[in-house]
C-alpha positions, 0 to 999 in steps of 0.5 A: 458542342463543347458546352454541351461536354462541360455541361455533361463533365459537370454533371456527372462530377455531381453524380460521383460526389452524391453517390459516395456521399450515399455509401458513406452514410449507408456503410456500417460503422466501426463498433464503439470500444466496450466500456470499461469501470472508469467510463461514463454510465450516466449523464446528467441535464449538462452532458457532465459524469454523474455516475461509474461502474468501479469492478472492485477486487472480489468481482463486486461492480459498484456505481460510484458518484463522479468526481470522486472527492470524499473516501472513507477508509475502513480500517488502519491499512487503507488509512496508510494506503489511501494516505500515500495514494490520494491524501487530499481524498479523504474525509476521514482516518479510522485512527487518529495520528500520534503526536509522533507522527504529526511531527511528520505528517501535514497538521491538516489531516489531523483535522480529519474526523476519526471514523473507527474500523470496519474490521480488527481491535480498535474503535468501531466503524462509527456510521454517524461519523461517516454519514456526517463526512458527506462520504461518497465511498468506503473503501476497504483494502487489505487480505480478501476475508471469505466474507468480504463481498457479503459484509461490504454489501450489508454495510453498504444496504445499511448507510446506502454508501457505495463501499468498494474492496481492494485487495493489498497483498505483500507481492500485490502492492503494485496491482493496489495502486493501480486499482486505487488509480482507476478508483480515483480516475487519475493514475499520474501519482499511483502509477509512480507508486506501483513502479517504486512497489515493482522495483522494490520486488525486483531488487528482491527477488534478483537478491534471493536468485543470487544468495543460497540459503546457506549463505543467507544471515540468519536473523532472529526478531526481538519483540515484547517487553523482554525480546521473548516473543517473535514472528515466528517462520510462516507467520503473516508479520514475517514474511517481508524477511523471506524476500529480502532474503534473510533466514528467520530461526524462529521456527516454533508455532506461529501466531499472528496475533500482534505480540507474536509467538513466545519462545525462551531465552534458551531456545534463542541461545541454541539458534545462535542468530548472525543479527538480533532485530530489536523492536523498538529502542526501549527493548534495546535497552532492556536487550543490551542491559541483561546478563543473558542477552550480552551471552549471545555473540550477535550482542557481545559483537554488536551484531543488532539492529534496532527497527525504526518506527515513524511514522509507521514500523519499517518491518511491521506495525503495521504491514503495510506499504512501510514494509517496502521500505523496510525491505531496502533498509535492511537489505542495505545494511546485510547485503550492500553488495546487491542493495547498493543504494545507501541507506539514508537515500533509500529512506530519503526517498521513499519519504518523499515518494510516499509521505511526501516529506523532505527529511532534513538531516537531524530527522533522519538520523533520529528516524533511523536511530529510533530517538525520533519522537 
């Protein structure tokens, strides 16, 4: 009898453990998390990525070759933005380095093929030279153009190269690192990037919720041979001087042309700036050895700044990622209650965060005196 039982026991332990097998498998499945542009799309023989889906910034999906080890950048603001970004990436400039900015910059990029520009003043995109790179991505970064999408696309029909645009505005600086991670597949270094871009913003827009405009220095930019030419309130250059906050006198008809607006000598004594920034050490010069320029009380007083300018503009020149640091710069040395870093460490660190440069002493005093060169 009782084996009779164990027998019985046993045989319906086998019944449960076959039924609960049959359910689990008959259960439905929880659903696979939806794809995103960094997820494989194709596979070759060996199990290994071949190819992605990247959703670029004007909405184009484009499907890049895996791993990502050759980009082409289409102009100066992605050399600068790429560089910073993913410097090992690339297998070309648009222009080369100065022999400036080789003094600071690891001789081996400047190695890199030149490739011209897609878009501007400067030599055109040489498709040869992009071929020959064994380019496997274009990128194009900066302002979206209202032909973006058509132009990449007919350039990308032409040389059968995936070309991707991502979009680099002022305040947008974050957002772009970010993208450039998620192109790349690798967010360790981008990430460190866009958090230095969105403390730079707080650090700003916490100095123009605690300053009114009327208690805001009054700045007038100097430019061109003489100082008469400026960016004017509005212009695309300027911009940068509304966050810091500072308040721009020049309000005349704004230019984005590269020289800026033209105003007179005399318009310049009626506005009357708190602080004169001077372009560039050999404009300061020109400024300090003119009758004119010694009338106004910001020269008289010393009340002037020259821009630094390596290796790229810290203000502009061009306007890019620089401009952050800019930002610190000059917010440092007209608000240092808000900007409470000291100057050389804000420098210090931003060349070692985005140029990966440990500056010694006699180059950051020649950077920021402006006689680095």
């Amino acid at each position: 009898m009782k084996n009779q039982m164990k027998k019985m026991t046993t045989l319906m332990l086998l019944l449960a453990v076959l039924l609960t097998g049959v359910l689990t498998a008959c259960a439905p499945q929880a659903p696979a998390p939806p794809p995103t542009d960094r997820e494989v799309e194709e596979t070759d023989s060996f199990g290994k990525e071949t190819t992605l889906a990247f959703l670029d910034s004007v909405g184009r999906e484009i499907e890049l070759p895996q791993p990502l080890t050759r980009i082409a950048p289409s102009g100066t603001l992605a050399d600068i933005v790429l560089y910073t970004a993913c410097p090992d990436l690339l297998c070309g400039i648009s222009i080369p380095f100065t022999e400036t900015q080789l003094k600071l910059i690891d001789p081996k990029y400047d190695e890199l093929p030149v490739m011209g520009k897609f878009y501007g003043k400067g030599p055109d995109f040489n498709l040869e030279t992009v071929l020959a790179a064994q380019t496997q991505v274009i990128v194009d970064i900066g302002e979206p153009k209202d032909s973006i999408a058509s132009d990449l696309d007919e350039l990308m029909g032409q040389i059968k190269i995936p070309t991707v645009f991502i979009e680099a505005l002022f305040d947008g600086m974050p957002q772009t690192y970010r993208d450039i991670g998620r192109l790349i597949g690798d967010h360790s270094r981008t990430d460190l990037l866009a958090d230095y871009c969105e403390e730079t913003l707080a650090l700003v827009n916490r100095a123009r919720e605690e300053i009114p405009p009327e208690e805001r220095v009054r700045v007038y930019w100097a430019m061109g041979e003489l100082g008469l030419n400026t960016n004017a309130v509005g212009s695309f250059h300027s911009e940068l001087l509304d966050y810091i906050p500072v308040t721009n006198v020049a309000e005349v008809e704004v230019s984005n042309r590269g020289g800026g607006s033209e105003v007179s000598m005399e318009q310049i004594i009626l506005w009357d700036p708190d602080y004169i920034l001077i372009d560039t050490l050999a404009l300061a010069g020109e400024i300090l050895d003119d009758p004119a320029w010694q009338s106004l009380p910001a020269i008289k007083e010393g009340r002037y700044l020259v821009v630094p300018t390596q290796p790229y503009g810290f203000l502009a020149n061009p306007p890019s990622i620089n401009r952050y640091l800019g930002m610190r710069w000059l917010g440092s040395l007209l608000y240092p209650e808000l900007y409470t870093a000291e100057t050389e460490d804000e420098v210090r660190d931003f060349f070692s965060l985005f140029y990966r440069i440990e500056l010694d002493d006699s180059q950051l005093e020649a950077i920021l005196d402006g006689t680095f060169n």
